[in-house]
C-alpha angles and dihedrals in degrees: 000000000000110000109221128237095265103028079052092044097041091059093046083061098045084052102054092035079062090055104046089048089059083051089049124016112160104035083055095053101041083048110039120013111088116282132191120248124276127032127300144198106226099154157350127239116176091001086296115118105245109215147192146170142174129313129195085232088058083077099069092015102063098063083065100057117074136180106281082200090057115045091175085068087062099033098053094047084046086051094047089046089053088046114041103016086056095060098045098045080053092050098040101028123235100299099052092040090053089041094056101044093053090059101047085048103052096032086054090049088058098052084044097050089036091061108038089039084053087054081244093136107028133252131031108263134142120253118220136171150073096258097103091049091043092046089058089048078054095059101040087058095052085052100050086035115036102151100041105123110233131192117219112231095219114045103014105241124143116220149158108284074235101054087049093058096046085056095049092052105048087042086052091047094042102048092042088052105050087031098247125162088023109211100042115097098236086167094059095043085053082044093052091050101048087047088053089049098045089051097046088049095048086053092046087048096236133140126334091027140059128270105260099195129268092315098121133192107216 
């Protein structure tokens, strides 16, 4: 399968973002992973406090950033991008790709920031990874693509592109509710999705926007 010009380059940059994190790891997490707002105590060096807080460029800056003690974080999202962002950059050509997974990403960073800034969520503690952005490719691809049948990786089990998506989300809604799998953002996958869904339908024309002429999205 030919990779297209922004899913390639977007994994170039997920890669080196990885390896610059290992070289520095901490100045890359107090300065762009995604940090509640205020300003927080997360440390000491030299018996000063060492602080950080939230910056607007923690919105986009945060997907790029993964878990260097977990390379699976980092090598599933990479997968999903490969696999769904290939196909819709394809289907809707660079600029609305680009479009669209902006807006998943950050949309999914403000869920995220608006619910563990409220206290929401507990504790003060920073979000990183692809995986909001990747969870509205996910949808957008069960919406394009409803009927394609799909295989799990873990467990094997083929199923609808639609049914896939519907999974992924209730899982998402039922494990950020009860609390469950503490340390993955489940709120900013479910963010990342709603924001998806919003976009495609602003495109299509349909509630609750506008009509916008004959200028359809598949």
């Amino acid at each position: 399968m030919h990779l297209p010009r922004i899913t390639k380059w977007l994994l170039f940059i997920l890669t080196g973002a990885f390896l610059l994190e290992l070289l520095f790891p901490v100045q890359s997490v107090l300065l762009f992973a995604l940090w509640p707002l205020g300003e927080h105590v997360v440390g000491s060096d030299a018996g000063l406090p060492v602080t950080t807080g939230f910056y607007p460029w923690q919105l986009l800056t945060y997907a790029f950033l993964h878990d260097t003690n977990n390379f699976t974080h980092l090598f599933f999202n990479g997968i999903a991008l490969f696999q769904f962002g290939a196909v819709l950059e394809q289907t809707w050509g660079e600029k609305k790709y680009i479009q669209y997974l902006l807006v998943c990403t950050i949309g999914a960073g403000l869920i995220q920031l608006l619910l563990v800034s409220s206290g929401v969520l507990g504790g003060i503690y920073p979000t990183l990874g692809a995986s909001g952005g990747i969870f509205g490719l996910l949808l957008a691809y069960g919406m394009l693509f409803p009927n394609q049948q799909m295989m799990l990786i873990i467990p094997p089990i083929p199923m609808k592109a639609r049914t896939m998506v519907i999974i992924f989300g209730a899982i998402s809604l039922l494990l950020g509710v009860t609390g469950t799998a503490a340390g993955i953002a489940h709120f900013a996958h479910l963010g990342g999705m709603l924001f998806g869904w919003l976009m495609i339908r602003y495109w299509r024309g349909q509630p609750p926007f506008r009509k916008r002429g004959p200028r359809l999205v598949k």
